[in-house]
Structure formats: structure tokens, C-alpha cells
Steps between C-alpha positions, in 0.01 A plus 500: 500500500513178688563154299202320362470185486309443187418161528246616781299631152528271229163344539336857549331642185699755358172715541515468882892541476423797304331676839823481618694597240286816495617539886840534400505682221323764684742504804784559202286761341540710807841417534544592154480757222301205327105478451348209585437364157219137530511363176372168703144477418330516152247736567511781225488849584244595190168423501235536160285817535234459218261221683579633883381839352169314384463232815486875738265675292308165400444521922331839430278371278385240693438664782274704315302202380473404883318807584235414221362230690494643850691820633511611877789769503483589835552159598733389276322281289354363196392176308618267220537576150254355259582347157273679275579800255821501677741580218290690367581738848842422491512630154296809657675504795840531294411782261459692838829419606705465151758746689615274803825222409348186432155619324664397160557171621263361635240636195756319247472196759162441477476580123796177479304294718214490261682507147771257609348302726175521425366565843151662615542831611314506774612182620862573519499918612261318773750246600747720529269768658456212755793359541667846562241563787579211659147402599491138395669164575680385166284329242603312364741397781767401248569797289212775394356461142609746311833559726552153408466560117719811506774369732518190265501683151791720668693158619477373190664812360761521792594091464375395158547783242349467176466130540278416821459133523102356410267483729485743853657479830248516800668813679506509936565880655785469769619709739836530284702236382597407873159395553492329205831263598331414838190386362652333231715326694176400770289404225724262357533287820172555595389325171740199530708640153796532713586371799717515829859330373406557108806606285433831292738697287590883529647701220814683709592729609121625625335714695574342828170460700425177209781362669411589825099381489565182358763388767264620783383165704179576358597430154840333521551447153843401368632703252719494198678758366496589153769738440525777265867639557681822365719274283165428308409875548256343749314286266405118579792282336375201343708225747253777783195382265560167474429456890164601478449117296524371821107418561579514877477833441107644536556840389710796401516860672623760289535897568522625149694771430679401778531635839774613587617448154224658317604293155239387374475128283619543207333362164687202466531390842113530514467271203716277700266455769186485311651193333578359776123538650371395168716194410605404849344637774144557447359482861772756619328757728695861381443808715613813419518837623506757216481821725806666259413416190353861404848576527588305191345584159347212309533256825349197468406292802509130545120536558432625160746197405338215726180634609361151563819407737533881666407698787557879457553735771529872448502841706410849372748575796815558313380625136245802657684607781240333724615270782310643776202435269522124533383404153573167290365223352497100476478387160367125422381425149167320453605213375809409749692223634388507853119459502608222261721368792266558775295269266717247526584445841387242697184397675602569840627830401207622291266390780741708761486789258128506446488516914731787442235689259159382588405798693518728155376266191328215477714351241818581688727221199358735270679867670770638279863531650499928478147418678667286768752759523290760595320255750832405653615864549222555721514150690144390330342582748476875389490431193204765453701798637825375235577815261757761450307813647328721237667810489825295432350302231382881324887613544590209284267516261585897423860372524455235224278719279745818530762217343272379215367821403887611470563390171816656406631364865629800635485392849669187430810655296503752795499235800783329300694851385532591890660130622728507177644843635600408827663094357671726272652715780570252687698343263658830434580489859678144550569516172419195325471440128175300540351414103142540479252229557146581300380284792601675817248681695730771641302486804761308728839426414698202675894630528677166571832601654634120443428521087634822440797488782556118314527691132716802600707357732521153498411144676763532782275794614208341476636247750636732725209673483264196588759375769495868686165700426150369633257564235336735711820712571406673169145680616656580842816680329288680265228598807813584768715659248287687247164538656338265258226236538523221238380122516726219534421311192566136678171547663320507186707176399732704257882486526603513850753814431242769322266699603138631389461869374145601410491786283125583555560664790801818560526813297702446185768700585594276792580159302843613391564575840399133584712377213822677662457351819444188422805505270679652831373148710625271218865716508522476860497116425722503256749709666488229809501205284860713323601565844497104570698381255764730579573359816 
């Protein structure tokens, strides 16, 4: 293979690098006894059964309840459900069908939604009866009513445990948690919180498109880096802490567990910064993107901690085996600190902002940020048409019931059980004598070849090693060498020398086979670095 020259990528994603990566790795699989082994991306190859198998037959059903109305078979064609006595002939409807996967379900379902939540029967089998079809713009725009409910009693669950904060969160469908960064972001210039040249803060490492939107020309925001290192066992220190006193600083973006790290903030450094918002920093803005934390029993967010100061973003994606379904949410509390600083602002601004609005309320100083939000997502001006589309907004309501209905959380220990496996072989592969961490989400795992290479053999390598490898040396080996696809970790703002594994995503009996050649790219380094000092 021809010489890189690295430096040509350094300001590339590592998720665009990664195309390339993927390039080589197959050319070497060819070349090779090797499969091509992509541990690169995070998207996990299971995927939960129980509320798919409802969502298709729920379909069935609803079909049926088309026909009622109106039913042209040799055409093709039939009406729109109708609300009344319907689960009452979903109930029939089932009985007829108790044999086909997903019956169970969806009777226990609707049998929750009443006890637990205390919902109408007809009025929720209808909206999901609807919504399924797909025969009706969203309303309301902003999240479905009972979709809303469920999808906030199973965040709760997911981010709060057994102590959700008081009060709700208003709850916006996205189309994932992508979705929900852009229109974050957008919304929060839009509505003069931050603006162009403002200083945030960003927990690091992170996932790296925070980095990349917010130093887009659009957005150029300056940010700080608060670091959480493998010396700490990737928690904030508190000399990292201490910088967010600066008041410079509008607000704090936090991935949490951690990606690529998947560690998750432990108890005390969480009290940590709660004290700090509470004694110190009270008009901090925190974000924070909890899409892992199912991967961590007991996790508690910083929006069950400082609901008032917190934006929550979360995707089904990861947890369900569901990326291609596009599902998350945006999480503001009702009582939060950005209507109160929208409040605030000045004249000039408010009157700018109530042009902004005017065309859907006639008390535009009086729209709620998640309101704004939505509005912003869809330029204003289609505001009407906003709305995560119906069917999608069913999926994740069958997804968060199937979790709340599973007491004994046997899907959860399961999700966990498989990502253990394969850190555990991979370990067994490099080896390393890693202790465990009760907050680790074993979902990714950051190998940093400059901490372990500086433990086992020493600073003088570590120089050598910085003076004669590019960072990015270490995916390219690994993809030329071995046929594997990992993610240069710089690019996510961790240590320049490591590298990104997700474990979500490869058969388990692969990882130890990962481990090995990894271990093989960090000998070949040491045997050069030996080689040098002989001469």
C-alpha cells in the first residue's frame, strides 16, 4: 500500500474516515485468510421481538377496522377507522387470533394502558388504530397524547428510576436523537439563548457530530473542553469541574454514558455537578444525551438531577435494535430555565421573536421552548405539518410499554448479558486485567494505546510513540493488516492514540479475535520503538 499522509484526514470525522477504512479492510480481506470484521459503528445486531410482533399484527387489526367504514376490494380500498366500541373489537378481534406472535401483547397492552395509566379504551386502541394507518397529520403536532404519556412514564424509568424528579417533562417525537441535536442546536439560536461566538462547554470525549454542529459557521460556538480522562476512569476531575464556574460559559453538553467511552457519571461526580448548578451556577444551560443509559442499571440522569436546568435527548435506536426506525425524544420539564430566559431577554429581541411566531399564536411571549422547538424544526412556517409520522410514534409506544410491562427486566439483563460477553472476550483477547466499573455500559470500549503502552512499558515509549505514529496510523494498521474497521478515538475528542470498539454490533465470538490484533498493532510498535534504541 502506498504512504498516507494522514494529516490530509485529521479534520474528517472518524465516521467519514471510517468509509474508508471499510475500503481497505476489504481489499485485505481478499488478500487474506481474514474476515472483514466492522466493529466501527454502534448499531447492534439484536433487535426486541415482543412489541415488533404486536406493531405487525396491530397493522392487521387496523386494517380490519378500515374496511368497517368503507370497503371496495376490487379497487383497493377502504375508509378510516372510527373511535367507538373499538376495544371492545380489538378485544374480539384478538380472541380470533390468540394463536398469531404478538396477540398476547398487545391484549396485556391495552389492559396496562387503562390500569396504569388510566387511559380510555377506546381513545387509545383508536389512536393507535390511527396512527398505525397512517391516515392523519399528527395531532397534536408535538407528541400524540397517550404516546406522550407512555413514552414519558418509560423515560422516567429508563433516566430516573425509582426517584423521577416532581413535576412532568413536555415530551417532542424526533426522528432519532440526530434529529433531536439539529433542532436543538437551531432552536437555541433561533431564540437568542445562544448565540454566534457564545462559549459552551462539552463533557469529552463525545460523540463527535456535538463537536462538529457547533463549530459549523452557522453556529460557531467556542467550545471548552471538559475532560473526563482514563486516569479518572473517565470521570470529570474536580480542577475539569471547576471550569464550568466560569459564567462565560452558557451551557454544558454531555453524552452520558459516554460515547465512545460508554462510562457513565458516577454518583459522586454527579453530586459534584449538581452543586455546582445549585450553589454556583444556576443559569447553566445542561444538555444531555442519555441514549445508553438502559445499558446501566439504576442510571440516573442529570435530568432527573436538574430538571429545571436540563434538556434530555434520547433514542430508542440503540436499546431496541431500532435505528432504521428513527425514534427519540426531546425532553424539557415544565417548569425550565429557558422559557424563563426567553422571558428575560430584551425588548428588541422579544419583539424580533414574536415576528418569528406570529403566524401560529397570538401570544407568541407566551409559546413554550419544546413548543418553539417543534416550530423551529419545521421553519414556522409549517409548523402545521411538524410531527414524527404516526406509525413511528405507535412503534415507540409498543417499544416503551413492552419495557414497562417487563417487570423482572429480562430484556434489559439480556441487552446487557450479550455486550458483557464480547468486552469480556475481548479482554481475553488483548489480554488486559481491566477491574470492573458498576458504571460502564459495555457498549463501546475506548482502548487507549498511549495509557496502557505508558503502564507496561514505560514513558520513553510513549514519546517515541507520539514522535513516530500519527494517531490515525492505528485504524489504518488494524484495517490494512487485520481486516478490521475501528474508530479513531481523536475524532470523538478522546486520547489521540485509542481507538473506538462498539460491542453492539459483531458476533461474540469475533471480539477476542479483535483483542489479538489489536494487541498485534501495539507489538509491532513496540518492537520498532526496541528496534530504535538499539541503534
Amino acid at each position: 500500500m502506498k504512504t498516507i499522509d494522514y494529516r490530509e484526514y485529521e479534520k474528517m470525522s472518524p465516521f467519514e474516515i471510517k468509509d474508508g477504512l471499510i475500503k481497505l479492510a476489504k481489499r485485505s480481506a481478499q488478500k487474506s485468510a481474514h474476515a472483514l470484521l466492522n466493529a466501527g459503528r454502534g448499531n447492534p445486531n439484536w433487535i426486541a421481538t415482543t412489541p415488533r410482533e404486536g406493531f405487525f399484527l396491530f397493522g392487521q387489526f387496523a386494517l380490519t377496522e378500515c374496511r368497517r367504514t368503507m370497503d371496495n376490494p376490487k379497487a383497493g380500498l377502504a375508509g378510516m377507522p372510527q373511535m367507538n366500541g373499538i376495544a371492545a373489537r380489538l378485544e374480539d378481534w384478538l380472541a380470533k387470533h390468540s394463536e398469531m406472535p404478538g396477540a398476547g401483547f398487545l391484549s396485556k397492552m391495552v389492559d396496562h394502558g387503562v390500569k396504569s395509566f388510566g387511559f380510555d379504551a377506546d381513545a387509545f386502541v383508536f389512536e393507535l388504530t390511527d396512527s398505525i394507518i397512517g391516515d392523519n397529520y399528527p395531532v397534536p403536532d408535538r407528541m400524540l397524547i397517550h404516546a406522550e404519556q407512555v413514552a414519558h412514564r418509560y423515560l422516567m424509568w429508563a433516566m430516573a428510576g425509582d426517584k423521577p424528579p416532581a413535576g412532568k417533562f413536555d415530551l417532542y417525537a424526533v426522528e432519532g436523537g440526530t434529529a433531536a441535536m439539529c433542532y436543538i442546536f437551531k432552536s437555541l439560536m433561533a431564540n437568542r439563548i445562544l448565540k454566534k461566538g457564545d462559549t459552551i462547554a462539552m463533557g469529552t470525549p463525545i460523540f463527535t457530530p456535538y463537536v462538529e454542529i457547533a463549530e459549523l459557521e452557522d453556529y460557531a460556538l467556542h467550545a471548552v473542553h471538559i475532560k473526563a480522562t482514563q486516569e479518572h476512569r473517565f470521570q470529570y476531575s474536580d480542577e475539569e469541574i471547576k471550569k464550568l464556574e466560569d459564567p462565560k460559559i452558557k451551557a454544558f453538553f454531555i453524552v452520558n454514558p459516554g460515547n465512545p467511552t460508554s462510562m457513565a457519571v458516577d454518583a459522586a461526580t454527579l453530586k459534584k455537578l449538581v452543586d455546582l448548578v445549585k450553589k454556583k451556577r444556576p443559569d447553566l444551560i445542561l444538555l444531555t444525551d442519555d441514549v445508553y443509559g438502559t445499558f446501566v442499571p439504576n442510571f440516573r440522569s442529570l435530568m432527573a438531577e436538574l430538571p429545571y436546568n436540563t434538556i434530555g435527548v434520547y433514542s430508542y435506536s440503540k436499546y431496541f435494535g431500532c435505528t432504521g426506525w428513527r425514534l427519540g425524544v426531546i425532553a424539557i420539564h415544565e417548569r425550565n430555565i429557558l422559557d424563563d430566559m426567553i422571558a428575560k431577554l430584551p425588548p428588541k429581541e422579544l419583539e424580533a421573536l414574536d415576528k418569528r411566531y406570529i403566524a401560529i399564536t397570538l401570544e407568541p411571549r407566551k409559546l413554550k421552548m419544546i413548543d418553539r422547538i417543534v416550530a423551529d424544526s419545521r421553519d414556522v412556517a409549517l409548523n402545521h405539518t411538524a410531527g414524527l409520522s404516526l406509525p413511528q410514534q405507535v412503534m415507540m409506544t409498543m417499544f416503551s410499554l413492552s419495557e414497562l410491562m417487563d417487570t423482572e427486566k429480562l430484556y434489559q439483563k439480556a441487552c446487557i448479558e450479550i455486550c458483557k460477553r464480547r468486552v469480556d472476550s475481548l479482554l481475553e483477547g488483548l489480554p488486559l486485567d481491566v477491574q470492573p466499573n458498576p458504571n460502564f455500559a459495555y457498549y463501546y470500549g475506548t482502548l487507549d494505546f498511549e495509557f496502557w503502552l505508558r503502564k507496561y512499558q514505560g514513558e520513553e515509549m510513549v514519546k517515541w510513540l507520539k514522535k513516530n505514529v500519527h494517531p490515525l496510523d492505528l485504524v489504518y494498521k488494524l484495517a490494512e493488516d487485520h481486516s478490521i474497521v475501528l474508530l479513531n478515538g481523536g475524532g470523538f475528542q478522546a486520547p489521540n492514540w485509542s481507538v473506538r470498539v462498539s460491542f453492539a454490533n459483531l458476533p461474540d465470538d469475533v471480539y477476542d479475535d479483535i483483542g489479538r490484533s489489536v494487541r498485534a498493532v501495539a507489538r509491532g510498535y513496540v518492537d520498532a520503538f526496541k528496534a530504535s534504541q538499539k541503534k
